[in-house]
C-alpha positions as CSV (number, residue, x, y, z in Angstrom):
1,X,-5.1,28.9,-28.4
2,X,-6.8,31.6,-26.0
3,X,-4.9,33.1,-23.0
4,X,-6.5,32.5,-19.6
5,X,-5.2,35.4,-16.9
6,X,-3.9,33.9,-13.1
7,X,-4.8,36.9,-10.8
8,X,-1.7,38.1,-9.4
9,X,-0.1,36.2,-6.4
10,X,-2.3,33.1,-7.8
11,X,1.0,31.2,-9.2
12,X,2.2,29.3,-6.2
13,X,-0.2,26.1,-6.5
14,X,0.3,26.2,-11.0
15,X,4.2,26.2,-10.0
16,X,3.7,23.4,-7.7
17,X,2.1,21.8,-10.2
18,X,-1.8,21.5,-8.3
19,X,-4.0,20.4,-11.4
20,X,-6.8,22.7,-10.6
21,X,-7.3,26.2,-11.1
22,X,-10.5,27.6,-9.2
23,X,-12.5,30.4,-10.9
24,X,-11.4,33.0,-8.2
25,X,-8.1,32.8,-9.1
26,X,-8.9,34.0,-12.6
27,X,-8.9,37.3,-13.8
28,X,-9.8,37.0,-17.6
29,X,-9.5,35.5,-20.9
30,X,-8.1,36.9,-24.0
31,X,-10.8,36.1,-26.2
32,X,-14.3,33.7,-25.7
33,X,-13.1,30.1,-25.0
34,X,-15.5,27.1,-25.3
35,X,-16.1,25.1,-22.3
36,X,-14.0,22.1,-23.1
37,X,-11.3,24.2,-24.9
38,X,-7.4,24.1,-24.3
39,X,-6.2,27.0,-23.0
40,X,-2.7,28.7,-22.1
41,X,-2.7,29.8,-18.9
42,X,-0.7,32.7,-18.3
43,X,0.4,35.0,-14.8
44,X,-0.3,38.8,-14.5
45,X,2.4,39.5,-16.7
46,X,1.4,37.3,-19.2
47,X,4.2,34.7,-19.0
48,X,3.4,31.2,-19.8
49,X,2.4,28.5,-16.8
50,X,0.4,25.9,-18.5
51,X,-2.0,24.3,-20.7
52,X,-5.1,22.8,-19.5
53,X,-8.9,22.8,-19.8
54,X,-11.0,25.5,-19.5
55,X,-14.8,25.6,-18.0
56,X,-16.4,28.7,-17.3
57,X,-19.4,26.3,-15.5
58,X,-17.2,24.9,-13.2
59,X,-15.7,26.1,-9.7
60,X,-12.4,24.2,-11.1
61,X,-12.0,26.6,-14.7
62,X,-8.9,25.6,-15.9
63,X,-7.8,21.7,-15.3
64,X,-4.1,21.7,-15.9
65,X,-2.4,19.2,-18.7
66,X,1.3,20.5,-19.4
67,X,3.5,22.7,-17.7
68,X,6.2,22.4,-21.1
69,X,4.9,25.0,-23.2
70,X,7.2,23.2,-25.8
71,X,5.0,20.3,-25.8
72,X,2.2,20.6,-28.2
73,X,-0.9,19.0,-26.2
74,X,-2.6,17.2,-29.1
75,X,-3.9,13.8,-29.9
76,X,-0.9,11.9,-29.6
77,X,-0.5,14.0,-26.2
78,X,-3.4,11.8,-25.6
79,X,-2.5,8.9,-26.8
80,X,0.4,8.7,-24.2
81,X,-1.0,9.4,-21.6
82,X,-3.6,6.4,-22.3
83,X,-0.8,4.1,-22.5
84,X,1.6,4.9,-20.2
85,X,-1.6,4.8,-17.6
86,X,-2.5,1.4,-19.0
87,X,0.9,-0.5,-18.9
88,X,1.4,0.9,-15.4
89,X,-1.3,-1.4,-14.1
90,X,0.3,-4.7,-16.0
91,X,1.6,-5.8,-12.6
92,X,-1.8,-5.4,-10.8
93,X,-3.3,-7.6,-13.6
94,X,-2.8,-11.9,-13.0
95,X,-4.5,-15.3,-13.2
96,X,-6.0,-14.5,-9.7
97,X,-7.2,-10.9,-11.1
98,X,-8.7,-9.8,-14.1
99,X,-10.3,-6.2,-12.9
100,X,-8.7,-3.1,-11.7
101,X,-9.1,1.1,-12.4
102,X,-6.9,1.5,-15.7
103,X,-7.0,5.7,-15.4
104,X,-7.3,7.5,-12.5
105,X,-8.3,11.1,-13.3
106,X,-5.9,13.1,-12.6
107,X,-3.1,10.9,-10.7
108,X,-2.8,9.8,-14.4
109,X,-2.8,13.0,-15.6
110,X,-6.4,12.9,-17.4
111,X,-8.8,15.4,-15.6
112,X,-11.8,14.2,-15.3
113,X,-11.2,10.5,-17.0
114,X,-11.5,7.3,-15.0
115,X,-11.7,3.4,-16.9
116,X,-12.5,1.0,-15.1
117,X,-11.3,-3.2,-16.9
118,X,-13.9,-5.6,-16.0
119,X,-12.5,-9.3,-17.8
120,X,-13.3,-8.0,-21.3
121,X,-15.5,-5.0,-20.4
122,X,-14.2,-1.2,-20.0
123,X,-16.3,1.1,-18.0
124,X,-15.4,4.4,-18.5
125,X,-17.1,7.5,-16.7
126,X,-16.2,11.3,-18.6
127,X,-16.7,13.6,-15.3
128,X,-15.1,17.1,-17.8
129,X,-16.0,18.5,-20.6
130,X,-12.3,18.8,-21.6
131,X,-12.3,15.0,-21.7
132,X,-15.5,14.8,-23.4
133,X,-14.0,17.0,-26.5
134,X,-11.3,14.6,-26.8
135,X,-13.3,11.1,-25.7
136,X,-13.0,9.8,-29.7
137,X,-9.1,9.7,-29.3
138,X,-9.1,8.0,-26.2
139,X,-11.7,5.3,-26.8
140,X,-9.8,4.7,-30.1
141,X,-6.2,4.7,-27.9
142,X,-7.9,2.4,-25.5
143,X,-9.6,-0.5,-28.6
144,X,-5.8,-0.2,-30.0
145,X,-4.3,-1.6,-26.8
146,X,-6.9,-4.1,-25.5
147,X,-9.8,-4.6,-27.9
148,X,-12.0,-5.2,-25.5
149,X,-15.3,-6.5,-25.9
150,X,-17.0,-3.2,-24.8
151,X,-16.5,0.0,-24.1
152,X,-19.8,1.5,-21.7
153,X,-20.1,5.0,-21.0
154,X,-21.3,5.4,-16.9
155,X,-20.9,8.5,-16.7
156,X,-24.2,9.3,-14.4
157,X,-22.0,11.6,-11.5
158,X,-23.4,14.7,-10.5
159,X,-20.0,16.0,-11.2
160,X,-21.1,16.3,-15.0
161,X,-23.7,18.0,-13.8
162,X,-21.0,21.3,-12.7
163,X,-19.5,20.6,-15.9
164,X,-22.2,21.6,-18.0
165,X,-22.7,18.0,-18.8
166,X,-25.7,15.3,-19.1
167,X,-25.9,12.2,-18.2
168,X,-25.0,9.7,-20.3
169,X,-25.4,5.9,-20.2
170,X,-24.5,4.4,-23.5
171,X,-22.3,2.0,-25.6
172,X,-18.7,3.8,-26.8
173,X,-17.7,0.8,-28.7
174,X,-18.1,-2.9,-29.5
175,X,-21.6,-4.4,-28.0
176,X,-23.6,-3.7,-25.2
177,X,-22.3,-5.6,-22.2
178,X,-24.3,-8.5,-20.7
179,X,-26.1,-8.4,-17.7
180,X,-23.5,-10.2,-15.7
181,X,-19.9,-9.9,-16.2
182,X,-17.8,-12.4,-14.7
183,X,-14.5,-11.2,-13.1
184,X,-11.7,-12.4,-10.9
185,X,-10.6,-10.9,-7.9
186,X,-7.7,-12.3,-5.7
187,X,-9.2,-15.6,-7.1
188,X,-12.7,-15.2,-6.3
189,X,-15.0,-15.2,-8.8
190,X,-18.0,-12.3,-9.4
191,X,-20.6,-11.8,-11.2
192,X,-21.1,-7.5,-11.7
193,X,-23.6,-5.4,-13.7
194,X,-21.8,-3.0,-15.4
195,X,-24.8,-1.1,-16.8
196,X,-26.9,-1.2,-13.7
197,X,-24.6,-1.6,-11.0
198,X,-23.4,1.3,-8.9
199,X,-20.4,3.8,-9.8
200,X,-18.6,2.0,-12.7
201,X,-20.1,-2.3,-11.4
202,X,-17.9,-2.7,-9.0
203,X,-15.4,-1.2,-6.1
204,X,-11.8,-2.3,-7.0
205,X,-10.3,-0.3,-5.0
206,X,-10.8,-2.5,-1.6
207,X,-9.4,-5.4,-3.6
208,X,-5.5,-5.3,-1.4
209,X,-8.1,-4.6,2.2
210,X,-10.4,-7.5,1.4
211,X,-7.2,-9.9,1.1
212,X,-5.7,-8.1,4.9
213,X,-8.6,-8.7,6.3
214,X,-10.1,-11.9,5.0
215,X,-6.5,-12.7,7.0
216,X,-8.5,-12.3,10.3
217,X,-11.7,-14.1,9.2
218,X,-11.2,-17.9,10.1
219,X,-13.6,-19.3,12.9
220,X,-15.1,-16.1,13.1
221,X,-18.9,-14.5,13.2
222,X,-18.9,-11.4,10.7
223,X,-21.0,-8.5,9.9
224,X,-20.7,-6.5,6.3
225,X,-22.3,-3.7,6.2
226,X,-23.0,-1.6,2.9
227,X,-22.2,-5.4,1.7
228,X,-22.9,-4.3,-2.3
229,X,-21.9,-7.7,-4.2
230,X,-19.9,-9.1,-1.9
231,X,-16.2,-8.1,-1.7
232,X,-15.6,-8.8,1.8
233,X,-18.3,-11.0,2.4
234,X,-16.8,-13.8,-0.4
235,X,-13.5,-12.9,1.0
236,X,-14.1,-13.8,4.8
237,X,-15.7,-17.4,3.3
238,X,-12.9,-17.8,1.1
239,X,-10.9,-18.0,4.3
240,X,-12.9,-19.9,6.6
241,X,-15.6,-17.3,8.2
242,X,-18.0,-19.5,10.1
243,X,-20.8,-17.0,9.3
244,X,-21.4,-13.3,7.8
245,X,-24.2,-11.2,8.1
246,X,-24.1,-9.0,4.6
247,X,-26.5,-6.0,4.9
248,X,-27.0,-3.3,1.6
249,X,-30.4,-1.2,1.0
250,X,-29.9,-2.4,-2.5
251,X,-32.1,-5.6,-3.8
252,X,-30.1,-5.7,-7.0
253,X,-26.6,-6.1,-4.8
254,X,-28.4,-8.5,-2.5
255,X,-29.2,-10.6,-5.2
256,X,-26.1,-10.8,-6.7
257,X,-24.3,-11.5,-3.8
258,X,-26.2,-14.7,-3.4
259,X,-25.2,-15.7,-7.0
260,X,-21.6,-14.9,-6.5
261,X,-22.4,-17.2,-3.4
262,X,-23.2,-19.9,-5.5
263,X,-20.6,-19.3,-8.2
264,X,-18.1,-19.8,-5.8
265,X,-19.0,-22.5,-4.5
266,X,-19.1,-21.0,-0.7
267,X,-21.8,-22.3,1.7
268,X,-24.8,-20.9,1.9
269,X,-26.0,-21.6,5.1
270,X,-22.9,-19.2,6.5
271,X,-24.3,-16.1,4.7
272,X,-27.5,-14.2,6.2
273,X,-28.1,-11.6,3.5
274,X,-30.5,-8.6,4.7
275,X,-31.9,-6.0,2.3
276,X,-32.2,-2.9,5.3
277,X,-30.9,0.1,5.4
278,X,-27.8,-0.4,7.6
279,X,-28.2,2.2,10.2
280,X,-31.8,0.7,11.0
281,X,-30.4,-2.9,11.3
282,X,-27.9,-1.7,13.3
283,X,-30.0,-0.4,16.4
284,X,-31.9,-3.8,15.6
285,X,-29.4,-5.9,16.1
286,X,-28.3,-4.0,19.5
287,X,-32.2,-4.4,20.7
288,X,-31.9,-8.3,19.7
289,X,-28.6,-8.1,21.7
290,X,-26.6,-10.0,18.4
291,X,-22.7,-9.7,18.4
292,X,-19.9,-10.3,15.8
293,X,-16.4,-10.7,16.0
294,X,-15.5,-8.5,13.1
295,X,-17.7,-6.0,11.5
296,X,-17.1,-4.0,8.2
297,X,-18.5,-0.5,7.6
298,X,-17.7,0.6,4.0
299,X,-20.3,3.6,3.6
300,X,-20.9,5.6,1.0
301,X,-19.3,8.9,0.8
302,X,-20.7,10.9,3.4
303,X,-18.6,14.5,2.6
304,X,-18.5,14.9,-1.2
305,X,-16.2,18.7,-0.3
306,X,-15.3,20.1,3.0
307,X,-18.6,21.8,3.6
308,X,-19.9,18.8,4.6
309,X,-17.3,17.6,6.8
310,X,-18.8,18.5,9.8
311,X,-21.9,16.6,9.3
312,X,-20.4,13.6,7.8
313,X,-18.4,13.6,11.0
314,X,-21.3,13.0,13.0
315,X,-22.8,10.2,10.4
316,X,-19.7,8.3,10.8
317,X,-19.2,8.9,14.3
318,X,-22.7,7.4,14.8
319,X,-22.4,4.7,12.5
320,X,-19.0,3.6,14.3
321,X,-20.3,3.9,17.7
322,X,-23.1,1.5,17.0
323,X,-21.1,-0.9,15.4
324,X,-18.9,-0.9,18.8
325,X,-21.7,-1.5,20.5
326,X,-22.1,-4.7,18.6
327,X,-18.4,-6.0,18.8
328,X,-17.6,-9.1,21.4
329,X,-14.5,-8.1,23.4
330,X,-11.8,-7.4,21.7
331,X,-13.7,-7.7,18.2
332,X,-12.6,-6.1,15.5
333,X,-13.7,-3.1,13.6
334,X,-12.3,-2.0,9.9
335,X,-14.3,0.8,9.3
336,X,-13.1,2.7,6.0
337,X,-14.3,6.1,4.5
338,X,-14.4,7.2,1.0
339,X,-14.9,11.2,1.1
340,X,-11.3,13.0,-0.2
341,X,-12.3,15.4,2.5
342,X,-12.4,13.4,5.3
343,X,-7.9,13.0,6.3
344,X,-6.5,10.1,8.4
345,X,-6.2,12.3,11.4
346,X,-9.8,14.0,11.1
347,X,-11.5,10.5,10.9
348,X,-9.4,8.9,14.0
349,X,-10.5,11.3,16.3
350,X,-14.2,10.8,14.9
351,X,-13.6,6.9,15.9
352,X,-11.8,8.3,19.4
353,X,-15.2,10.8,19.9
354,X,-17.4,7.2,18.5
355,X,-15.7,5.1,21.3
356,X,-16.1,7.6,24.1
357,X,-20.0,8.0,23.2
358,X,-20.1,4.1,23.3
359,X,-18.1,3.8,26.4
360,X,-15.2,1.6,24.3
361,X,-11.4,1.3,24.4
362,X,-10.5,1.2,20.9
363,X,-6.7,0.3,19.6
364,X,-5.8,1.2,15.8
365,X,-3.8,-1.6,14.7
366,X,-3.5,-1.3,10.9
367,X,-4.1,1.4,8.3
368,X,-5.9,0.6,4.9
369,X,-5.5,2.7,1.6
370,X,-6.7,2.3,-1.9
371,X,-4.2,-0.1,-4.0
372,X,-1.9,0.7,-6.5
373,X,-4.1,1.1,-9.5
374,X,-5.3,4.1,-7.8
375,X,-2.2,6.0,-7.5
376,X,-2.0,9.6,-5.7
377,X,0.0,12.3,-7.6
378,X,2.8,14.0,-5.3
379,X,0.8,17.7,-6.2
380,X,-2.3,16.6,-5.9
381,X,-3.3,15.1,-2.3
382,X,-7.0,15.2,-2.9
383,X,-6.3,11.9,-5.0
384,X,-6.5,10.0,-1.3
385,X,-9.6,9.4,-0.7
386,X,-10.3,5.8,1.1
387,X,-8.6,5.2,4.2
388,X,-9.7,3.1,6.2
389,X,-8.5,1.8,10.5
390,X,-8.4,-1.9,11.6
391,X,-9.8,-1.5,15.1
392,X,-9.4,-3.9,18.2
393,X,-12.5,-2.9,20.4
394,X,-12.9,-3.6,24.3
């Protein structure tokens, strides 16, 4: 195993036990490791701190496994790891709900690995080539535990890309899955496309918000925006919504929210589904002079690393003060944002600049965060990435 060099005065984030190493920090290798490769990282003095994987394409070159250099990282290291991550979501799993995130990257201590359980169906996305090397273990780890039905690789994130990585689409194991997967979430039924869909078919992790705020939705006129499939649109009829609005740019989640419409059984003539880009429909709505009583923005992630943070400020500060405008008196707002860069207190004081630009007294009166099948390691924050603000608007 090769020695990677910390520069001096580099240690203090390996000894608190931060996954990543960024390439600054290194000052060498002992040798020519593959990208992909276990390494031991050592300090200045060449003292041992940790295993991990090594990539020489990435800005993060050494993801960190095992701070025990008496544990022998190999594939029964693997195998562990699998399983613990896998029984750890038993609770999450019911009658009610059959889907959830099985491994979370690193909060379950497999850099760059995320699975995704859809009824029968795994989804799994590879985002390092460390986890690539080692993929045949793990999909063999996962058929052991749950046999599933398939095993689809969507690994299409541009994070491969800084890997060193391709794309890759393609069945791991079993057969191809169908074109619609049926899956239960807090017992509503939905029909997802795991090969065509976006990220991994489906977003899990706003299955605990949908159920808080479907709490709110009884008598009321609602507005989804970035709708996708469904999630809170099916929840607000579940529990008496007299009408939502759903509005995605995507035909394919349009459509297959009005199937999950039927499948439910749910009204039809409560949904008005729009295929716009939200922004746009938006500013239409304000010219046409429509209000809501609740409105959802779930956008995509608008600061993929702190660069961007400033501009996704202003996207979201926009977005938010339109939707304010579109709010009857003391309507309310959950507007949620999935960029790790993007903290709690950062994004309130984009709502507080939102509802000064649209002339708004704005109350936060609950604070959403992704469930428990996506934990967040104690040494590694960035794992935090949706939070979302219940808003009371006047």
């Amino acid at each position: 195993m090769i020695d990677v060099v910390l520069k001096k005065g580099k240690e203090k984030a390996v000894l608190h036990r931060h996954p990543w190493v960024f390439s600054g920090a290194i000052d060498g290798a002992k040798g020519k490791p593959a990208n992909g490769d276990i390494v031991r990282l050592v300090d200045a003095k060449g003292a041992f701190m940790a295993y991990g994987f090594y990539n020489d394409k990435s800005r993060v070159a050494v993801r960190l496994l095992e701070w025990d250099e008496a544990v022998e990282v190999n594939e029964e290291w693997f195998r562990s790891k699998v399983a613990v991550a896998v029984a750890s979501r038993g609770e999450v799993l019911s009658d009610d709900t059959n889907t959830c995130r099985l491994i979370f990257s690193e909060s379950d201590y497999l850099p760059g690995l995320i699975v995704d359980k859809y009824a029968g169906h795994l989804a799994v996305q590879v985002l390092t080539s460390g986890i690539e090397n080692v993929l045949p273990v793990i999909i063999d780890e996962l058929q052991l535990l749950l046999k599933p039905e398939s095993i689809f690789d969507k690994s299409d994130a541009t994070s491969r890309e800084h890997e060193g990585l391709k794309t890759s689409n393609v069945v791991l194991a079993g057969s191809h899955p169908p074109e619609r997967v049926e899956v239960r979430e807090n017992g509503i039924v939905y029909n997802i496309n795991i090969a065509e869909g976006q990220k991994s078919g489906f977003y899990c992790d706003q299955r605990d918000n949908r159920k808080l705020l479907a709490a709110h939705a009884k008598g009321k006129k609602v507005l989804d925006c970035f709708c996708y499939t469904g999630g809170f649109t099916l929840s607000f009829l579940q529990n008496g919504g007299a009408s939502v609005t759903s509005v995605d740019s995507s035909a394919l989640a349009i459509e297959t929210l009005k199937e999950n419409i039927k499948l439910n059984g749910f009204d039809p003539a409560k949904l008005t589904a729009i295929q716009s880009d939200v922004n746009k429909q938006l500013r239409q709505f304000k010219d046409e002079g429509e209000l809501f009583d609740i409105i959802v923005l779930d956008p995509p992630k608008y600061a993929p690393s702190r660069s961007a943070l400033d501009r996704a400020s202003r996207a979201y500060k926009d977005l938010n003060r339109l939707a304010m405008l579109l709010l009857n008196k003391g309507g309310l707002l959950a507007t949620f944002s999935c960029s790790g860069a993007m903290d709690m207190e950062t994004f309130k004081q984009v709502l507080a600049w939102a509802a000064l630009d649209a002339g708004k007294q704005v109350q936060f009166i609950h604070q959403f965060c992704q469930p428990e099948d996506h934990p967040v390691r104690a040494s590694f924050p960035e794992g935090e990435y949706l939070k979302g603000l219940l808003c009371r608007v006047f």
